[in-house]
C-alpha positions, 0 to 999 in steps of 0.5 A: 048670222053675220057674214064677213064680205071682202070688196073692191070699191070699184066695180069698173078696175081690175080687182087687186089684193091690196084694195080688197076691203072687207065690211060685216053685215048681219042677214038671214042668209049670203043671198040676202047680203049680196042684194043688200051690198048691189042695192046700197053700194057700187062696190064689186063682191070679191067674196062672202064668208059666214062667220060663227063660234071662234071664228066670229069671236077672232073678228070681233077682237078686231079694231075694225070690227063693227056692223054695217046697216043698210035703211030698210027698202 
């Protein structure tokens, strides 16, 4: 499944609407995400969204849209 997740860069600020980010990542499951994004990245986990049928469809018309690999642990 692909999961959208919106971040922060930086775990040590307050989190604001305007420096959310968002990254696409494939994983069995949101708990797999989650300890992909903490064991690869500094980043601060706002939010976890899993994306299938139109909406998966709608993200991937999106210029941004490519997924994000993490080498294997």
């Amino acid at each position: 499944m692909i999961y959208k997740v919106y971040y922060q860069e930086n775990k040590s600020r307050n989190p604001k609407r305007e420096d959310t980010h968002a990254l696409y990542v494939e994983a069995p499951d949101d708990i797999s995400v989650r300890e992909l994004i903490q064991a690869h990245t500094p980043y601060n986990v706002e939010f976890i969204q899993a994306l299938d049928g139109n909406s998966l469809e709608y993200e991937k018309q999106n210029a941004d849209f490519a997924l994000t690999e993490f080498p294997e642990a």
